[in-house]
C-alpha angles and dihedrals in degrees: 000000000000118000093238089067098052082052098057092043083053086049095043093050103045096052100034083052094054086074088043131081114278104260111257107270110228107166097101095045127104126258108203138130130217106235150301142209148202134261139190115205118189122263115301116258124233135237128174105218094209087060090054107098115237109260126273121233087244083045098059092034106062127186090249143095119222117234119244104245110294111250099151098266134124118236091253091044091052100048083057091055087060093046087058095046095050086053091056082068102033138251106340086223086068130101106245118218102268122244107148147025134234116274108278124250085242143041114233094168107033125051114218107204099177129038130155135145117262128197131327143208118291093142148353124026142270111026097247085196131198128180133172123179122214122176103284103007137057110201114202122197127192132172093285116009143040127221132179122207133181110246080263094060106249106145111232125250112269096028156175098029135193119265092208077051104049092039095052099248140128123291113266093019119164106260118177144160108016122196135187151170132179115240103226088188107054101021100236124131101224117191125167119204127184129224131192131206102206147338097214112045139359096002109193104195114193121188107218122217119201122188123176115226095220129015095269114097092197093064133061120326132192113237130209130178129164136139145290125220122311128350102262088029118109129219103205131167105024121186129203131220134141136178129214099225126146097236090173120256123359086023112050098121092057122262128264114229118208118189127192137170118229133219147195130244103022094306096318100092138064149294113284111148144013116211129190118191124203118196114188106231100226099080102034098049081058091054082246124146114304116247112177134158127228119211109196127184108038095177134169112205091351095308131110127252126213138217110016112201107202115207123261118212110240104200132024091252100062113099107156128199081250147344133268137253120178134175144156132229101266135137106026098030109074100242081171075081091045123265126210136189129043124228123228121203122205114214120181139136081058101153100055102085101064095066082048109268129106133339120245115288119245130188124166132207134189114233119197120231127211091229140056113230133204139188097287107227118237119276131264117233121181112294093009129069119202099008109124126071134244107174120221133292093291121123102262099176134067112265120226132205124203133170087338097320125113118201121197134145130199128171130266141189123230119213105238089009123109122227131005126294125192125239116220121189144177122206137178114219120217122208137189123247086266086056094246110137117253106172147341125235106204110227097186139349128184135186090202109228086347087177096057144294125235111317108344082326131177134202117199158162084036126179125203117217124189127200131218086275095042096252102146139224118205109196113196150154130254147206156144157148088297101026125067107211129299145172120242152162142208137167154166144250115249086238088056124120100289105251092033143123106204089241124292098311126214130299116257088190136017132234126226133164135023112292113209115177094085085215115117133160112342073192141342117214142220128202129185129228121217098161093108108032091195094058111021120188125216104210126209134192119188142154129262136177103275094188093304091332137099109245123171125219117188117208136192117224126189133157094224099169130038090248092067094093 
């Protein structure tokens, strides 16, 4: 992006914000959480995903809608919301102050190795997609079914496969949000899935954990499952990260974090507890009993926080004094007003507690953000204003940490801008000599085309990928009055103006036809390379408009010669 158009989102901001209510003003608040225990689950049990038949068409198209994202609202309350948020821009039939073009048709700064089309829709919507790249193979997971590609596309023999299947449960079972990462370290695919019961009485929800037992997706898994808070109760919303520390025994391959939101009434109520779940590696990654220890109550001045993205290692050499939480103010905090700040959360000795010592140590720190951010209203697409979703302010895309940088990305709206825009940013935590976080010094932070994108244009669910150097990609989707929606990147050279995308970027996928089932996302994904240390690839895999459908394409981005810039 040009500086000129970070400086008019800077201008339109400032002076839209000064009718507005003043954004809630979070920095001397605490950061603190309630509590948190320890559980055994039985062995894993193990499936051979070779042995697993490839899915039928009645297999992959239940008979079942996936929820929106759970935040406590009613539907009519949350298309309010959205009302609301459309009005902070003005009316969706105006033309925005242009500050940006539509992604271009080619790239002539980033190289993209790698592109093929993923999976489509055959059932529920949206996508909920998941990927994770290992050295020879790339595993995609949507909401039902399960499919493995070379790094050239070719699906593999046998897929795609069902995930009720794959996970041992009941034909036509509820299967929603997967998430996964590759271990580099230790050479495992890992991907989490949730299940519910019901959404009218007695809802069991069970978070599923799946681990590879070599570093080939294609051969045998271990496979946890077990529940999440009360019956009638509902876990919504988890998020994946993992490090590769050496926490002494118990712990000596690294921990997975899983975080969810919970929620009331078998999924119909509202929020009432964050969880966020660390299983030590060792024992897993063995197929043995599953310890793991559940942290509840992350709060900031007595309220509850939503959504918190755990960091994932990019390379094999970073080992950091602690890992990462980070989320935004979000569900219960009235980002409709304007929000500001982000908190980041500090977990480490996360292994002790399974040979009976002391749980995992957590410390929280407000970290201040250069821009206010609101509710982003829902995207325009030709012939339909306002009819594509965008979430909320939430963190939608897997964070990254890499040499003493975490990457992550959420939405925005921008008063007297139409659209949503997404807001990228770069900080630098900063522990105590105990490891406990203290602070956060921003390095960079973007709204990206604050001012506006192509004719009244968005650009959401958006992911932020690093590379061994620190250039960036920035995977998104677009549209506008004129664009149904696609899927595209863009990036930076490390040596870029600091808070700056280098322009658009180029599409990945196309988009054609109305799409008319509002429901987008829920997430994109990212996924790092390390195959070839001297070239390493940031993968991305996204939605687009296949003819009034969602489709996913997954693409592969590097900077191989000193001209990409």
């Amino acid at each position: 992006m040009r500086k000129f158009s970070t400086m008019l989102c800077a201008l339109t901001m400032f002076f839209a914000a000064a009718s507005l209510a003043l954004a809630q003003d979070t920095r001397s608040m605490a950061a603190t959480t309630r509590g948190g225990e320890s559980r055994m689950e039985p062995l894993a049990v193990e499936v051979n995903m070779d042995e697993v038949p490839q899915a039928s068409p009645s297999e992959i198209t239940p008979n079942f809608q996936t929820l929106r994202p759970r935040d406590g609202r009613t539907d009519e309350q949350y298309a309010e919301m959205k009302r609301q948020a459309a009005k902070l821009g003005g009316s969706g039939s105006r033309a925005s102050a242009l500050t940006g073009l539509p992604p271009a048709k080619r790239s002539t700064f980033l190289s993209t190795t790698n592109a093929f089309f993923g999976q489509s829709e055959v059932c529920c919507t949206p996508s909920d997609m998941a990927i994770a790249v290992g050295p020879t193979y790339v595993a995609q997971f949507v909401n039902t079914y399960i499919a493995v590609y070379t790094k050239t596309g070719v699906l593999q023999t046998g897929f795609p496969k069902s995930a009720a299947k794959f996970f041992g449960l009941p034909a036509n079972t509820y299967t929603t949000d997967p998430r996964g990462f590759y271990d580099w370290t230790n050479g495992r695919y890992v991907f989490v899935m949730l299940t519910e019961s019901s959404f009218s009485a007695n809802n069991v929800g069970r978070l599923m954990v799946a681990i590879s037992k070599t570093n080939n997706p294609r051969g045998a898994w271990w496979i946890y499952k077990f529940q999440v808070g009360n019956t009638g109760e509902c876990p919504d919303y988890p998020t994946l990260g993992h490090d590769t520390n050496n926490w002494g025994t118990n712990g000596t391959k690294g921990a997975i974090y899983i975080g969810i939101n919970q929620f009331a009434n078998n999924c119909n109520g509202g929020f009432i507890q964050n969880y966020m779940f660390v299983i030590p590696k060792d024992a897993v990654y063995a197929g043995g009993g599953l310890s793991y220890w559940f942290q509840f109550g992350f709060t900031v001045g007595g309220t509850l926080v939503d959504t918190l993205q755990a960091s994932n290692p990019l390379t094999q050499g970073d080992r950091p004094s602690a890992t990462y939480l980070t989320n935004t103010f979000n569900i219960l905090w009235n980002c409709g007003a304007g929000c500001s700040n982000l908190t980041m959360w500090s977990v480490n000795n996360v292994a002790a507690f399974v040979g009976g010592g002391p749980g995992p140590t957590f410390a929280g720190a407000i970290v201040p953000t250069a821009h206010t951010y609101y509710y982003p209203p829902s995207a325009n697409q030709p012939g339909s204003a306002n009819s594509i979703e965008t979430i909320d302010t939430r963190i939608t895309g897997s964070m990254y940490y890499h040499a003493g940088h975490l990457f992550g990305t959420f939405e925005t709206g921008v008063p007297s801008v139409t659209g949503a825009r997404p807001i990228w940013f770069d900080y630098h935590p900063q522990l105590d000599l105990n490891g406990n976080i203290t602070g956060g010094e921003e390095h960079q932070e973007d709204c990206f085309f604050c001012g506006g994108q192509g004719t009244n244009g968005s650009s959401y669910f958006t992911s932020l990928s690093p590379d061994s150097e620190n250039n960036l990609t920035l995977q998104y989707t677009f549209s506008d009055d004129n664009t149904y929606p696609e899927m595209a990147v863009t990036g930076r050279r490390v040596s870029y103006g600091d808070s700056l995308m280098n322009g658009a970027g180029y599409v990945i996928a196309g988009g054609s036809g109305l799409y008319t089932q509002f429901r987008w996302g829920d997430f994109s994904a990212v996924a790092p390379d390390n195959t070839n240390p001297a070239n390493p690839l940031m993968w991305t895999a996204g939605d687009y408009d296949n003819g009034g459908n969602w489709g996913t394409a997954i693409s592969a981005q590097s900077y191989p010669v000193p001209t990409n810039q």
